[in-house]
DSSP file (Angstrom, degrees, kcal/mol; ACC not computed):
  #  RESIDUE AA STRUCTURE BP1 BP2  ACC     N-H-->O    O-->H-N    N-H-->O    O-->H-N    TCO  KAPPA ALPHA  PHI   PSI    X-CA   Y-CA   Z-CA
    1    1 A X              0   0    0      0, 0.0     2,-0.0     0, 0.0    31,-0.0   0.000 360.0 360.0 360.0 128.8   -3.8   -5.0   14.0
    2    2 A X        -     0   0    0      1,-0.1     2,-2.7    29,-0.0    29,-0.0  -0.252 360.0-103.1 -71.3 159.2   -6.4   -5.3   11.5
    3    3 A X        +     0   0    0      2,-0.1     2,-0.2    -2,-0.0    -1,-0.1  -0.439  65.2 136.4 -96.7  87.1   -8.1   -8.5   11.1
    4    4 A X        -     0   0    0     -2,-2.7     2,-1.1    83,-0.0     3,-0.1  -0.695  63.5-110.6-116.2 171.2   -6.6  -10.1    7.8
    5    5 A X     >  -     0   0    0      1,-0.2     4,-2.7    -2,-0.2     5,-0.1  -0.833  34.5-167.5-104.4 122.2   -5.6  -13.5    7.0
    6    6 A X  H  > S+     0   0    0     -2,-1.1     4,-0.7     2,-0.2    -1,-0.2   0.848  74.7  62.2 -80.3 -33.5   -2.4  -12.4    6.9
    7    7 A X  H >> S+     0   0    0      2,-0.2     4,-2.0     1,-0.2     3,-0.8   0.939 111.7  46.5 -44.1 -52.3   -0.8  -16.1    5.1
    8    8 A X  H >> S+     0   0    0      1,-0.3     4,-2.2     2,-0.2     3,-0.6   0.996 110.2  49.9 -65.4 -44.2   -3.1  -15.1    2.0
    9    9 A X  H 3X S+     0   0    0     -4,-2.7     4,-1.3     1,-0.3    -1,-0.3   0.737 106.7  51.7 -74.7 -10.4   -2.1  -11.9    2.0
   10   10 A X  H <X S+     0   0    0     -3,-0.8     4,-2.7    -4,-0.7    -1,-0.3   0.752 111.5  48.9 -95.3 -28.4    1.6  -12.7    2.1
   11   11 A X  H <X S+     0   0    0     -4,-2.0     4,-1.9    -3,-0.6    -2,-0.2   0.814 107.5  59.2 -82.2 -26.5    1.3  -15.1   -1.0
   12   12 A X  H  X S+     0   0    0     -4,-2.2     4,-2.7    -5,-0.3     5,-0.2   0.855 107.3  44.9 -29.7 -59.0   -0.6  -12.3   -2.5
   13   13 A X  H  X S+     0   0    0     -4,-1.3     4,-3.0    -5,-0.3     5,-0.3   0.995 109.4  46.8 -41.2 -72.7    2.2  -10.2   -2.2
   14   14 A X  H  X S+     0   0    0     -4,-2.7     4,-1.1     1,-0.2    -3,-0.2   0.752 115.0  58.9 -69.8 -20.6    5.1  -12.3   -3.4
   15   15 A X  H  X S+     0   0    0     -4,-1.9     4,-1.1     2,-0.2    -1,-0.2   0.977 113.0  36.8 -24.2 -74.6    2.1  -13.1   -6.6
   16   16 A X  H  X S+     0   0    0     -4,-2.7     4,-1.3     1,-0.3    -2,-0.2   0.805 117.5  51.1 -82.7 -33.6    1.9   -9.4   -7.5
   17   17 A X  H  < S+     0   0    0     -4,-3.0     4,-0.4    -5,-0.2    -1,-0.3   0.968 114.1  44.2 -47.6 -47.8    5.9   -8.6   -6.8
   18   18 A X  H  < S+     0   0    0     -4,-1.1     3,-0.3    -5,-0.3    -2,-0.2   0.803 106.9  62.5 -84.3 -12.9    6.8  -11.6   -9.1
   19   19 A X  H  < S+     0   0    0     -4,-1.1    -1,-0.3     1,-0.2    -2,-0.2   0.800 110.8  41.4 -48.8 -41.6    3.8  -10.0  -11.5
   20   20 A X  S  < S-     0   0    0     -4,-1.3    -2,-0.2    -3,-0.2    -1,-0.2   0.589 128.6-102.1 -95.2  -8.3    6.3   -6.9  -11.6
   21   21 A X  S    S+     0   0    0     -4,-0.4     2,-0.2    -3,-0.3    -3,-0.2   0.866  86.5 127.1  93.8  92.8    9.5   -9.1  -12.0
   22   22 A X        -     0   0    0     -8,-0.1     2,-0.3    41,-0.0    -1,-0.3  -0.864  45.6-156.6 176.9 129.0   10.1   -8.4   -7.9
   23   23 A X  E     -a   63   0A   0     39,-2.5    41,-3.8    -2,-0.2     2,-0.5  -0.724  31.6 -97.8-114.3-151.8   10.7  -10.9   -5.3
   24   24 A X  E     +a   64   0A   0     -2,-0.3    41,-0.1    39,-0.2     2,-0.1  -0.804  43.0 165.1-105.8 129.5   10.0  -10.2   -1.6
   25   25 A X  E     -     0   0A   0     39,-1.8     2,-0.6    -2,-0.5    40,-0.2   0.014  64.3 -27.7-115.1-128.5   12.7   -9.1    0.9
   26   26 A X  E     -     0   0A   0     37,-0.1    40,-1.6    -2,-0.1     2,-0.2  -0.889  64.6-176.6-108.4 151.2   11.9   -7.7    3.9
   27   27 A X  E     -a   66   0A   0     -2,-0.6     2,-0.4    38,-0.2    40,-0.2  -0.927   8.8-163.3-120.6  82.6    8.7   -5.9    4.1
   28   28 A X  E     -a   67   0A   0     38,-1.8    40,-2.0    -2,-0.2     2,-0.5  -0.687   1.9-163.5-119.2 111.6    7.4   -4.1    7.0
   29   29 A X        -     0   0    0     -2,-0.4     2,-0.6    38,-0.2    40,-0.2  -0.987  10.8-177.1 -68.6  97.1    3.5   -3.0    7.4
   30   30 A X        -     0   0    0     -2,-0.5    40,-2.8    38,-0.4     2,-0.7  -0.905   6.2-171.9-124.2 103.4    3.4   -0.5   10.0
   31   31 A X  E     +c   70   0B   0     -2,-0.6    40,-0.2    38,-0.2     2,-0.2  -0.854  18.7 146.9-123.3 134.0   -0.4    0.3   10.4
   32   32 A X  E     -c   71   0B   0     38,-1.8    40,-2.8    -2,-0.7    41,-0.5  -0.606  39.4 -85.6-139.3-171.3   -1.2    2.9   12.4
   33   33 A X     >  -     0   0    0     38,-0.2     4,-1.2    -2,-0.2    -1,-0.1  -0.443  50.4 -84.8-101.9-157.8   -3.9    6.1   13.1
   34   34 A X  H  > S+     0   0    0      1,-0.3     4,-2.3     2,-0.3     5,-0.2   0.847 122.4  51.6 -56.0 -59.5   -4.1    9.6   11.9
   35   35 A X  H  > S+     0   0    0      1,-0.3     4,-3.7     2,-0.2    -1,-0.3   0.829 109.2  52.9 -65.5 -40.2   -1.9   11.2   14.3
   36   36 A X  H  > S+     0   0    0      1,-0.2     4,-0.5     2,-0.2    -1,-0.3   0.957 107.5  45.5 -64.8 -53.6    0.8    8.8   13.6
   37   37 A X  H >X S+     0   0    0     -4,-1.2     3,-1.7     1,-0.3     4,-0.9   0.837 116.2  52.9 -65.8 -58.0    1.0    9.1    9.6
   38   38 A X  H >X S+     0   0    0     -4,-2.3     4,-4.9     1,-0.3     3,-1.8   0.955 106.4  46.9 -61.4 -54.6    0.9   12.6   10.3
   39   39 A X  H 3X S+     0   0    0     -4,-3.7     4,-0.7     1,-0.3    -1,-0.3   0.837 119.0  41.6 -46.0 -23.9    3.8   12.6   12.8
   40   40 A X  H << S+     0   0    0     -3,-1.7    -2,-0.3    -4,-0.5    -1,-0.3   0.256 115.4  54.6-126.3  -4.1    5.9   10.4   10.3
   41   41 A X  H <X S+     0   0    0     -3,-1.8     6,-1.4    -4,-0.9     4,-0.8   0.700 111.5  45.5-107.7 -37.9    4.5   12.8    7.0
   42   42 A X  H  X S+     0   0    0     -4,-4.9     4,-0.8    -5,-0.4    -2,-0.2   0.782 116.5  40.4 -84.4 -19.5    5.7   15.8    8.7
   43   43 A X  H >< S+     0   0    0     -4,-0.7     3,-0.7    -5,-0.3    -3,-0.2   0.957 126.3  30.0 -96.7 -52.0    9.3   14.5    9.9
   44   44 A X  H 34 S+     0   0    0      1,-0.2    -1,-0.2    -5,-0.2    -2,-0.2   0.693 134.4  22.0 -87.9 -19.0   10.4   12.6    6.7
   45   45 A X  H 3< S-     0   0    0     -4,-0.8    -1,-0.2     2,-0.2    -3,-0.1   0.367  88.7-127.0-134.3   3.6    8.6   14.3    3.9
   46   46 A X    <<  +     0   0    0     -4,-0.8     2,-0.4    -3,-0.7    -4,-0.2   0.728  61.0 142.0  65.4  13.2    7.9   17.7    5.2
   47   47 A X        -     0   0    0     -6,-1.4     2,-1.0    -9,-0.1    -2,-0.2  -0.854  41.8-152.4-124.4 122.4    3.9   17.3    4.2
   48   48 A X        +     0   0    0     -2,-0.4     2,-0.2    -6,-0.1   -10,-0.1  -0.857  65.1  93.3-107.8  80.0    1.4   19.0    7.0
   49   49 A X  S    S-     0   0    0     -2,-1.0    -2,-0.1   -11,-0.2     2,-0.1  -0.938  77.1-106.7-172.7 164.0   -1.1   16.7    6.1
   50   50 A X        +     0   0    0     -2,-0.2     2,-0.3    -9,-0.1   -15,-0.1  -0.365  37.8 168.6 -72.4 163.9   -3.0   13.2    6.6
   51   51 A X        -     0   0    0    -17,-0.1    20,-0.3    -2,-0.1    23,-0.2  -0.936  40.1-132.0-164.5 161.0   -2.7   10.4    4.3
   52   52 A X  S    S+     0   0    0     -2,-0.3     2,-0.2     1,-0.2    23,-0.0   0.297  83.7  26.0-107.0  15.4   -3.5    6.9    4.1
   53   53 A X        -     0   0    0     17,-0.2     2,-0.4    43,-0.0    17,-0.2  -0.785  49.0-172.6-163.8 133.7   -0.1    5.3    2.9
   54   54 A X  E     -D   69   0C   0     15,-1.3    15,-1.7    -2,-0.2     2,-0.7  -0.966  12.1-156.1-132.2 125.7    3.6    6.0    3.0
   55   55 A X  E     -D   68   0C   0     -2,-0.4    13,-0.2    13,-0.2     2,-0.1  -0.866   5.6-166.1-115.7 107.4    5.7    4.1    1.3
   56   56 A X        -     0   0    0     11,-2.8     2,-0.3    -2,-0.7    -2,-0.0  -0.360  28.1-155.1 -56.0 157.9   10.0    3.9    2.7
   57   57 A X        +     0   0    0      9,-0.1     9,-0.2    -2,-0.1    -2,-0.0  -0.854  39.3 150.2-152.0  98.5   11.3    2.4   -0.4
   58   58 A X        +     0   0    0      7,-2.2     8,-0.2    -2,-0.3    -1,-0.1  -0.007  20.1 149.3-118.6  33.0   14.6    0.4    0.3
   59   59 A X        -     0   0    0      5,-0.1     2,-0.3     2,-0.1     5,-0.2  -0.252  36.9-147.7 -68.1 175.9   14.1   -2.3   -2.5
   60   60 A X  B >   -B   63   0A   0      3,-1.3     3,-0.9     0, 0.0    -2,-0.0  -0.983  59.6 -47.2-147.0  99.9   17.7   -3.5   -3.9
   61   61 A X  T 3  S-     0   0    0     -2,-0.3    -2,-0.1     1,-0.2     3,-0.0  -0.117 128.2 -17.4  45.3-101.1   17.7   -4.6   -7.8
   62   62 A X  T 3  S+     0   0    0      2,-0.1   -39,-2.5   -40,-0.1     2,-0.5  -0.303 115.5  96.1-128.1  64.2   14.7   -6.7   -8.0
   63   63 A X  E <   -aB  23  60A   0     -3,-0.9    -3,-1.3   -41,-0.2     2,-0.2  -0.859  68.0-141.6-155.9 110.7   14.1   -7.6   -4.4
   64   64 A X  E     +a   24   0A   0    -41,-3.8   -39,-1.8    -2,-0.5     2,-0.5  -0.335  26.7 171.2 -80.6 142.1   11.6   -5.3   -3.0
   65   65 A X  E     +     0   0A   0     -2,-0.2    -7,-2.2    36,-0.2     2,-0.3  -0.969  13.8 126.4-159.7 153.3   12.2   -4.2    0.6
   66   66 A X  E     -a   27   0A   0    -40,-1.6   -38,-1.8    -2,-0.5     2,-0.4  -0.942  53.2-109.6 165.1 148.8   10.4   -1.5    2.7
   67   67 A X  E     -a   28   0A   0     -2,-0.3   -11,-2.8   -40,-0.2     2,-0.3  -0.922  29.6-168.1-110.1 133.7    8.7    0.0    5.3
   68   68 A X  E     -D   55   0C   0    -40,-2.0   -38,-0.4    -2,-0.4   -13,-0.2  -0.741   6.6-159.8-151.0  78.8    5.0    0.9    4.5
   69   69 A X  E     -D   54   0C   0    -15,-1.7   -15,-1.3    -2,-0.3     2,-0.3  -0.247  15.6-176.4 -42.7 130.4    3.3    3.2    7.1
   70   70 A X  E     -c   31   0B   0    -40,-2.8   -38,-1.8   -17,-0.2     2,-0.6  -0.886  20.9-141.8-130.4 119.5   -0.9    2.8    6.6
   71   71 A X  E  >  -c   32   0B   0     -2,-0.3     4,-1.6   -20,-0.3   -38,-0.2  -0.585   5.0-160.7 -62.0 118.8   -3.3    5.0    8.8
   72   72 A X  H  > S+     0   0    0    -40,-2.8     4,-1.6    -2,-0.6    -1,-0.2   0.953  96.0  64.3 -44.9 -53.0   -6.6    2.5    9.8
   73   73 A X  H >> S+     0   0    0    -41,-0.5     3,-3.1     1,-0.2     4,-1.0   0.849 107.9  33.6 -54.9 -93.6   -8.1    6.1   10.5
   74   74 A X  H 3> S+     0   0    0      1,-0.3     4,-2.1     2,-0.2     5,-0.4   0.752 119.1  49.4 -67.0 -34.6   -7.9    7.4    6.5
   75   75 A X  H 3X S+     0   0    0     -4,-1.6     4,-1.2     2,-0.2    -1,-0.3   0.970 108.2  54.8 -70.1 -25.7   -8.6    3.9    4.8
   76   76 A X  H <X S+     0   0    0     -3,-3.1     4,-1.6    -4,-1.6     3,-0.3   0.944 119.4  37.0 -73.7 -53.1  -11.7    3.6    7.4
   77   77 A X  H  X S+     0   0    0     -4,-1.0     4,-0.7     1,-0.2    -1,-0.3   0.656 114.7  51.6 -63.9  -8.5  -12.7    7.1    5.7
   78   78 A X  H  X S+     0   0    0     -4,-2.1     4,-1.0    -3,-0.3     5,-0.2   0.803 110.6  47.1 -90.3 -18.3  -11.7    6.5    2.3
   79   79 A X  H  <>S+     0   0    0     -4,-1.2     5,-1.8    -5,-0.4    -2,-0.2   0.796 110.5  56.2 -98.9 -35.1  -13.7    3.2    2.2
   80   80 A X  H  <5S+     0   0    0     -4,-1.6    -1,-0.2     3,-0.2    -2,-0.2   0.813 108.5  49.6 -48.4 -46.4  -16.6    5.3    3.7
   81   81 A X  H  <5S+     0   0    0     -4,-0.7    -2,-0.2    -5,-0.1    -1,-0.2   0.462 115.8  38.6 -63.2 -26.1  -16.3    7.6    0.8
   82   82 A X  T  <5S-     0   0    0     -4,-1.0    -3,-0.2     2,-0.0    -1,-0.1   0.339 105.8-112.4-101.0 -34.1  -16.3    5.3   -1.7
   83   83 A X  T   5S+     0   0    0     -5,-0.2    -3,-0.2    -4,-0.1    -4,-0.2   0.752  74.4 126.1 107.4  -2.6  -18.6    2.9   -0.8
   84   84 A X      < -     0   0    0     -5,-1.8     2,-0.4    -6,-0.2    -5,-0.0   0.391  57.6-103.8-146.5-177.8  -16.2    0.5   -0.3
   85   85 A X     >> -     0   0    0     -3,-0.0     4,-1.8     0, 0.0     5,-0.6  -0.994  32.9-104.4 -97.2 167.0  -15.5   -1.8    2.7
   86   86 A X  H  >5S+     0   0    0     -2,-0.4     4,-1.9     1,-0.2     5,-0.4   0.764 113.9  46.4 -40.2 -38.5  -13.0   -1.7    5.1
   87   87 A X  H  >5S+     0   0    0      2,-0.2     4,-5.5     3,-0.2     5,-0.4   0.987 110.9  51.5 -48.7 -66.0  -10.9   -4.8    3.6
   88   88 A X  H  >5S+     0   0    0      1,-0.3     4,-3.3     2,-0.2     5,-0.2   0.928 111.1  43.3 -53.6 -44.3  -11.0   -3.8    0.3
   89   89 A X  H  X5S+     0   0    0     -4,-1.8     4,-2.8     1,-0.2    -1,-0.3   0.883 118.2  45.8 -65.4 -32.0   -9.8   -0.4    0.9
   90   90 A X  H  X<S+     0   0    0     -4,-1.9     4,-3.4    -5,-0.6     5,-0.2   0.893 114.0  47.9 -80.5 -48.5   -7.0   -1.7    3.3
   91   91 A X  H  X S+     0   0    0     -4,-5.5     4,-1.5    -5,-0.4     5,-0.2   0.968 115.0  52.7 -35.1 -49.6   -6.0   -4.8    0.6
   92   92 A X  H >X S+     0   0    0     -4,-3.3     4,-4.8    -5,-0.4     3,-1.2   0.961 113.6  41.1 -36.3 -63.5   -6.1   -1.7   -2.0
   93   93 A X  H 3X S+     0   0    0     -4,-2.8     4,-1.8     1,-0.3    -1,-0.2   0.904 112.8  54.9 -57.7 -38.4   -3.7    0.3    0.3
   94   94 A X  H 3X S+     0   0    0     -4,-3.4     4,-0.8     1,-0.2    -1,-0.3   0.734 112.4  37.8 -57.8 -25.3   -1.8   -2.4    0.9
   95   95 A X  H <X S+     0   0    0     -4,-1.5     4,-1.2    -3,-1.2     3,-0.3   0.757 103.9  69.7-103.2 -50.5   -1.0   -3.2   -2.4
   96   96 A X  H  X S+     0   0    0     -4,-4.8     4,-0.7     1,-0.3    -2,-0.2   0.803 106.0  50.0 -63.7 -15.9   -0.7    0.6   -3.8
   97   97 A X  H >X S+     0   0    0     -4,-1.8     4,-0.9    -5,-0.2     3,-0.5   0.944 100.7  52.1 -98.6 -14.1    2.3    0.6   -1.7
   98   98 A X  H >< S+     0   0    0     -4,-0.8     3,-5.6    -3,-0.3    -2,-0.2   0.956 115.4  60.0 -30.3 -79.7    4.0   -2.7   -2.9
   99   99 A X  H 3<>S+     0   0    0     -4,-1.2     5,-1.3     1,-0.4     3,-0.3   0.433  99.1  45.6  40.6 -70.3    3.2   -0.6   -6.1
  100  100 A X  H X<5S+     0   0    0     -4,-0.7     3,-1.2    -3,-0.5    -1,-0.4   0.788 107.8  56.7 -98.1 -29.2    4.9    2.0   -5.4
  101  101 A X  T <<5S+     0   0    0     -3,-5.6    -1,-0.2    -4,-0.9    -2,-0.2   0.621 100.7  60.8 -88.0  14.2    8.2   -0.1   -4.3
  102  102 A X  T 3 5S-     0   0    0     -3,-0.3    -1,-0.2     2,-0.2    -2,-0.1   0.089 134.1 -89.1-110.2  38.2    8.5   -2.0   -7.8
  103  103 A X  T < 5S+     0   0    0     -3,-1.2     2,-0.6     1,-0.3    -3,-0.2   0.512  82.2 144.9 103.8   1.0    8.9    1.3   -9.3
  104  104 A X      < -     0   0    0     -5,-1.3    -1,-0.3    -6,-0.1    -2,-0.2  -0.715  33.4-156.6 -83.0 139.1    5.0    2.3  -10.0
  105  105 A X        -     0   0    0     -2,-0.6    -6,-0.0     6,-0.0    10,-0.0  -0.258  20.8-169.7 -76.6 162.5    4.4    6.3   -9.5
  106  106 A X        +     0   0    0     -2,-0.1    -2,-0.0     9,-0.1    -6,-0.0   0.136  59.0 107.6-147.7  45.6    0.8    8.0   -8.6
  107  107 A X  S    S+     0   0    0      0, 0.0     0, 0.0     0, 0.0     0, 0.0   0.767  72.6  57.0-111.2 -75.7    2.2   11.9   -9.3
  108  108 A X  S  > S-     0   0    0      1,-0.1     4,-1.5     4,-0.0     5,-0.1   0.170  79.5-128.5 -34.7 143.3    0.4   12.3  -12.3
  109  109 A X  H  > S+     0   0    0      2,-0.1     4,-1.7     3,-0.1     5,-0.1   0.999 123.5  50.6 -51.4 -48.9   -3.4   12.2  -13.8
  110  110 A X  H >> S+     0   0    0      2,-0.3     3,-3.4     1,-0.2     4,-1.4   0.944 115.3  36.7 -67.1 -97.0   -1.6   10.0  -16.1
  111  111 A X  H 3> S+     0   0    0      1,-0.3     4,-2.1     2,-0.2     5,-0.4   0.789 108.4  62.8 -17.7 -63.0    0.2    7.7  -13.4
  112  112 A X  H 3X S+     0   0    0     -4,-1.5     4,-1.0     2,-0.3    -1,-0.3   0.691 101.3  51.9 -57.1 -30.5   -2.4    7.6  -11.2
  113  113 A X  H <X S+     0   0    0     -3,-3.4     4,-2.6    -4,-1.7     5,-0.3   0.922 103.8  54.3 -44.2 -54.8   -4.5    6.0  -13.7
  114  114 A X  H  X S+     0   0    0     -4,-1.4     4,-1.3     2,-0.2    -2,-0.3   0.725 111.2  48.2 -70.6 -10.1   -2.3    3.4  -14.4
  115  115 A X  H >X S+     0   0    0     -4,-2.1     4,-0.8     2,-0.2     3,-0.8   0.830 107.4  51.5 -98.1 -47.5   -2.1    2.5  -10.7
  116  116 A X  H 3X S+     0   0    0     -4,-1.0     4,-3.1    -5,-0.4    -2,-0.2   0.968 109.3  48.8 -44.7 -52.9   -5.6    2.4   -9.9
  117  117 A X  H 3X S+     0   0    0     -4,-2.6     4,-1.0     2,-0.2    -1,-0.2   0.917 115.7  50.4 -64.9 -29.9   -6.1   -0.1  -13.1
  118  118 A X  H <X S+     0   0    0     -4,-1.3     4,-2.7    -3,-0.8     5,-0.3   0.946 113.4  47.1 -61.3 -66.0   -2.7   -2.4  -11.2
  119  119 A X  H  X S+     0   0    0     -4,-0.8     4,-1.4    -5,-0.3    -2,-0.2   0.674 112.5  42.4 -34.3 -44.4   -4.5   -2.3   -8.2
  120  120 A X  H >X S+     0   0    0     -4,-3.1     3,-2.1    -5,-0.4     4,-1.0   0.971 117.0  51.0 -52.6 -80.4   -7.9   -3.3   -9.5
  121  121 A X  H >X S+     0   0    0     -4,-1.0     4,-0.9     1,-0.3     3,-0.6   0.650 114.7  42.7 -32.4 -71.5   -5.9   -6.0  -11.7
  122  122 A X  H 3< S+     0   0    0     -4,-2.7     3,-0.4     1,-0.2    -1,-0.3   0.900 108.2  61.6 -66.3 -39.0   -4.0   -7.3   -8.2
  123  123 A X  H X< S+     0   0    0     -3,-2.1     3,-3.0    -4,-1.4    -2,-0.2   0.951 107.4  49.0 -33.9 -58.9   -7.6   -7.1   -6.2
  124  124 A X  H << S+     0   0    0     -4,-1.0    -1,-0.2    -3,-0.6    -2,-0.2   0.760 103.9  53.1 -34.3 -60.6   -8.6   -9.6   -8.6
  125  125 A X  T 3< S+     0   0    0     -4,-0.9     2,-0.8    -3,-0.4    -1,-0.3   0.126  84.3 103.8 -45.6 -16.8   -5.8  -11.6   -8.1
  126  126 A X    <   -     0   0    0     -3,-3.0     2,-0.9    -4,-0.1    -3,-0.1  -0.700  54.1-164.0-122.8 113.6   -6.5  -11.7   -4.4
  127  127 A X              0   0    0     -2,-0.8  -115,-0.1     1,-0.2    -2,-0.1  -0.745 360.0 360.0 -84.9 109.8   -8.1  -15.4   -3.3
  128  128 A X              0   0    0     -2,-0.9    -1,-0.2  -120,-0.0  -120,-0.1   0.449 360.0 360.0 -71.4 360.0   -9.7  -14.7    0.3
């Protein structure tokens, strides 16, 4: 388990959900390494490849609920890559996949701007 303070980060959450009109149902953080994500990219989604987030999406109206696979391994390289440090880049991830269960998309250039600019905007948001 990574070493967050996991009470801030849960009021964080239900912040940026109710930011999106969203409350919090249940919400399952499953962080795990390379090998796992991979295992779990290739049986549900058919993708032969690493990734650093996969987001199950079982929200209900406006009551987000989900399971949200993160490899340690790829955020510890993305964060490398970037510059970054390990926190931020896991809060980031954590966040891009709330994200992604109140309806926000990445597919696009387009999309994928506008979640990098939520993500900054909820970083902000986020009192350690």
């Amino acid at each position: 388990m990574p070493s967050l303070d996991y009470s801030v980060v849960e009021r964080w959450i239900r912040a940026v959900a109710a930011q999106y009109g969203f409350s919090v149902g249940e919400l399952n953080y499953i962080f795990c390494d390379d090998d796992k994500i991979l295992a779990v990219n290739r049986e549900f989604l058919q993708h032969d490849y690493y990734t650093d987030v996969i987001t199950f999406d079982y929200t209900t109206r406006t009551r987000v609920n989900g399971d949200i696979y993160i490899s340690l391994d790829t955020v510890t390289t993305n964060a490398e890559q970037v510059g970054a440090p390990f926190l931020h880049e896991l809060h980031r991830i954590i966040i891009h996949g709330l994200l992604h269960l109140t309806g926000q998309a990445d597919k696009t250039p387009e999309t994928k701007a506008q979640m990098t600019a939520k993500e900054e905007d909820a970083l902000r948001h986020l009192h350690l």
